[in-house]
C-alpha positions in Angstrom: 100.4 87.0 81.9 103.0 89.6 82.8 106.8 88.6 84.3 106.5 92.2 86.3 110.4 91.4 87.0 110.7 92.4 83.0 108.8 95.7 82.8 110.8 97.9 80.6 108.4 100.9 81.4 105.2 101.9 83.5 102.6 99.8 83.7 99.4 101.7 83.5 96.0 100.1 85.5 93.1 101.9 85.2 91.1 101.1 87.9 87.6 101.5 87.7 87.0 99.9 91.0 82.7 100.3 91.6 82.8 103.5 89.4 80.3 102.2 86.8 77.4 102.0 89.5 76.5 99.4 88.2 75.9 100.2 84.7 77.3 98.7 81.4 77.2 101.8 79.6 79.6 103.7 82.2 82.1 100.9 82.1 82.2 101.2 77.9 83.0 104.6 78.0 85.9 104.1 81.4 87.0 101.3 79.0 86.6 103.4 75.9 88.7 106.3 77.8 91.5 103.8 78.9 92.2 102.7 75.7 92.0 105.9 74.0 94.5 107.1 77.0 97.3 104.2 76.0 97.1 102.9 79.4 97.5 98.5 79.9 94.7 97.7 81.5 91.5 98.2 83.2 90.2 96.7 86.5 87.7 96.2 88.8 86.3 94.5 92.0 84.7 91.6 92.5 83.2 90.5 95.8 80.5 88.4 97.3 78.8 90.5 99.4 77.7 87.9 101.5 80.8 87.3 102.4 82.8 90.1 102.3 80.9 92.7 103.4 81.6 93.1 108.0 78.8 91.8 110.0 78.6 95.4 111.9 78.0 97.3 108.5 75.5 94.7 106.6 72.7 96.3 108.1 73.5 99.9 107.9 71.5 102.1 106.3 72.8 104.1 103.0 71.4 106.4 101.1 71.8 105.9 97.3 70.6 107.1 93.9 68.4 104.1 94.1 67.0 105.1 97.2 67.7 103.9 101.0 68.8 100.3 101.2 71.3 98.7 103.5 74.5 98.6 102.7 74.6 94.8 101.8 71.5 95.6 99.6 73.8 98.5 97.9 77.0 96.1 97.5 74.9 93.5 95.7 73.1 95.9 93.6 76.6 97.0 91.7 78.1 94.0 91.4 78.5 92.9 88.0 77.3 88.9 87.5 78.8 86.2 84.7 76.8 87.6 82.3 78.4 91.4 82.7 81.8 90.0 82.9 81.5 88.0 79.6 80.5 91.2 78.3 83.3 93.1 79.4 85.4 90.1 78.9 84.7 90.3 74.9 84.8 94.3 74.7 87.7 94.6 76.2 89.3 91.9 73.7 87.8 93.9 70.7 89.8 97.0 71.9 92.2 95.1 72.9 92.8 95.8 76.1 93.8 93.9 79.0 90.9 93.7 82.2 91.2 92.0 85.6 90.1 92.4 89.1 90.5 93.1 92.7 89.2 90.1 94.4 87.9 90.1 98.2 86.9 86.3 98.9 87.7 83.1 97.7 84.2 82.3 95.6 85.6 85.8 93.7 89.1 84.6 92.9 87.6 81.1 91.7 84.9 83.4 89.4 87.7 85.7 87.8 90.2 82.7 87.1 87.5 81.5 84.4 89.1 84.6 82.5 92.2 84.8 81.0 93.5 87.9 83.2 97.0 88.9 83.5 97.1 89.0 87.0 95.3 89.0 90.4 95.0 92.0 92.7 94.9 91.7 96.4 93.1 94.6 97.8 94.3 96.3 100.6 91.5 95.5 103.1 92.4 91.4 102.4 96.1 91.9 102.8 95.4 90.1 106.2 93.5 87.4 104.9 96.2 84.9 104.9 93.2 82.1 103.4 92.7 84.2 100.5 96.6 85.6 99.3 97.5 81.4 99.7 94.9 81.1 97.3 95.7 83.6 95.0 99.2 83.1 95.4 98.5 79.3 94.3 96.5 80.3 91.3 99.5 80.1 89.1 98.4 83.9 88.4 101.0 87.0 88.5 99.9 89.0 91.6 99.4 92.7 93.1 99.0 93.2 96.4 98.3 96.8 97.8 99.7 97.6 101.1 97.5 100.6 102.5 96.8 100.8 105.7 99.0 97.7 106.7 102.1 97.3 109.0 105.3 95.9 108.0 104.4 92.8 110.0 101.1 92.3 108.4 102.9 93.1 105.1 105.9 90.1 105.9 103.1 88.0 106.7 101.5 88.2 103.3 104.9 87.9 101.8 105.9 84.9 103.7 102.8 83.1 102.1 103.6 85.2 98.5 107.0 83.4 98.4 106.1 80.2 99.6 104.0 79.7 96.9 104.3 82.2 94.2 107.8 84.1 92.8 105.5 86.6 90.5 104.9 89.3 92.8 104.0 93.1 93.3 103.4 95.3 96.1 101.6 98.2 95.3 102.6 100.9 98.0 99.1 103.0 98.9 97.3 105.2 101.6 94.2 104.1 101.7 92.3 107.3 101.9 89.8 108.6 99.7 91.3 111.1 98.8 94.6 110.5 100.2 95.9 114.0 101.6 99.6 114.8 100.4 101.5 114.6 103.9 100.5 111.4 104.3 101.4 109.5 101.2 104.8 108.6 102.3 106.1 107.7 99.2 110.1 107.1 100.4 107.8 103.9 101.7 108.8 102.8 98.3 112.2 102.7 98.6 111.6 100.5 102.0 109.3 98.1 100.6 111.8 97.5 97.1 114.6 97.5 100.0 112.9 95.2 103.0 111.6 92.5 100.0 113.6 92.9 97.2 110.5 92.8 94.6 109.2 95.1 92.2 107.0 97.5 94.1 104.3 99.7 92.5 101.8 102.6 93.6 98.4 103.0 93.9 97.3 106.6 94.1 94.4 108.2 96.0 95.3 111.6 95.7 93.3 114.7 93.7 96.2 115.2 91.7 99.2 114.2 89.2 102.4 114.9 90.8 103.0 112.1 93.5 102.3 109.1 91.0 105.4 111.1 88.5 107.2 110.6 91.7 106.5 107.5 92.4 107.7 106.9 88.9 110.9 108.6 89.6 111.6 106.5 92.5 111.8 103.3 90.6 108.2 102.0 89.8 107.0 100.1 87.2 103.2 99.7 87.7 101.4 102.8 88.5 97.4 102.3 89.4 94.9 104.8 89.7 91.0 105.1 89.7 89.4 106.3 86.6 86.3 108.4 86.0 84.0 109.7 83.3 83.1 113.0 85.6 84.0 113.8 89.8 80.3 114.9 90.0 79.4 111.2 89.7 77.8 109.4 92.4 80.4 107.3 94.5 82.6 107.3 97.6 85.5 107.1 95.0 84.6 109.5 91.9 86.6 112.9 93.9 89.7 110.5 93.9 89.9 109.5 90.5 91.1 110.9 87.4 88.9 112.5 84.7 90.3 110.9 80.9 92.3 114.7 80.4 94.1 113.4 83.4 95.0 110.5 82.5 96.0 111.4 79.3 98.3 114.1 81.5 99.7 111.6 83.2 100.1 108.8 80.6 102.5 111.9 78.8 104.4 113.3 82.3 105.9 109.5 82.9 106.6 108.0 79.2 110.0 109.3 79.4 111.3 109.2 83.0 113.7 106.1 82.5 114.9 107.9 79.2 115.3 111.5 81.3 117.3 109.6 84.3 119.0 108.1 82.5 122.0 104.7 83.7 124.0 107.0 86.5 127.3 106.8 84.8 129.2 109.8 84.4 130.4 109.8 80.7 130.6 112.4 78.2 127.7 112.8 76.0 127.8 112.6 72.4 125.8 116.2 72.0 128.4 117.6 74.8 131.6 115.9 72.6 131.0 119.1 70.4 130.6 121.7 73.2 133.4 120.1 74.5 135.8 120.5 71.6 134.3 124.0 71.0 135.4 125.7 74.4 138.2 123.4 75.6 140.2 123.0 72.3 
């Protein structure tokens, strides 16, 4: 498990989220391409359909590279069973490299703690879902909880139950869309979160590109998440808002050294500038 109160540098999560499709072979390679990349870990999302999926949209139909189904019949056919985690549970191990999950209902949260993750994520969509972040909060777990498309009040709501129970905390500041367009990302919301609950905050990136996660790094993060794919063409509401494994190799480079570059604040003299120095002043 991870004190995220200790982080020395970023904390990479690739997430690969429903990605896969469904099949074993995509998640090899996403996990392959993480671990290749340097990055910490790799997650995903684990739900009960049943339960998690809204009444109004069970019964909508979807088209799908399986054909037309409803959309509960579509969440159940890519989710991964015991059998597929124990499978990623031991290839992930043989890497090594660290995997956990998103969970959106309780019967989840109870399936995932059977592994020995290094935390729990809190989607977005369950931030409100004050059952659920008491019981992942009580899990004994370290926790993530992303904040798109959440007010401050619904955010201090989750929080309240966060500290009540649990002191090992992250928010993950996020805009939920898919992609997320660039005037909307809002990423000074960093500095209100890190100011409003004094607790590491991270970011969670949507966006097409590279840039605002560096940012984010710049203004003080230490866990940076994005969705990871093997190709945008993909089938998937998520594949255009995910990076390709050149990106996150990109990325992985552009942030190593940000702490190094910014260095404490203090206004001193360099040692490489003692010589300058002595050279034009005398």
């Amino acid at each position: 498990m991870i004190n995220f109160r200790d982080l020395k540098k970023p904390y990479l999560i690739a997430e690969i989220g429903i990605n896969h499709n469904g099949d074993l072979q995509v998640v090899k390679r996403l996990i392959d391409a993480a671990f290749a990349c340097q990055w910490d870990c790799v997650k995903f999302q684990k739900r009960e359909p049943d339960i998690s999926v809204p009444g109004e949209q069970k019964n909508v139909i979807k088209d799908t590279p399986w054909g037309q189904m409803t959309y509960l019949e579509y969440k159940k056919r890519i989710e991964f069973g015991k059998e597929d985690y124990d499978y990623i549970d031991e290839y992930c191990r043989e890497k090594p490299i660290s995997w956990t999950a998103s969970v959106w209902d309780i019967p989840s949260l109870d399936f995932i703690l059977k592994y020995n993750t290094p935390f729990i994520k809190i989607p977005s969509a369950k931030i409100t879902d004050q059952q659920l972040v008491e019981a992942v909060a009580k899990s004994g777990r370290p926790v993530l909880v992303s904040t798109g498309m959440s007010t401050l009040e619904e955010i201090d709501k989750a929080v309240d139950v966060l500290k009540d129970n649990n002191t090992n905390f992250v928010l993950m500041h996020c805009n939920s869309a898919y992609p997320a367009p660039h005037p909307e990302l809002n990423l000074n919301c960093i500095k209100t979160l890190k100011e409003r609950y004094n607790c590491p905050v991270g970011y969670s990136g949507h966006e097409y590109d590279l840039e605002p996660s560096v940012y984010a790094v710049v203004l003080g993060v230490k866990i940076i998440e994005r969705h990871i794919t093997t190709d945008h063409n993909m089938w998937g509401t998520d594949q255009t808002a995910s990076l390709e494994v050149v990106a996150m190799d990109r990325l992985k480079k552009r942030i190593i050294d940000i702490d190094e570059v910014l260095g404490s604040g203090e206004k001193i003299i360099t040692k490489s500038e003692e010589i300058v120095r002595k050279k034009l002043r005398g």
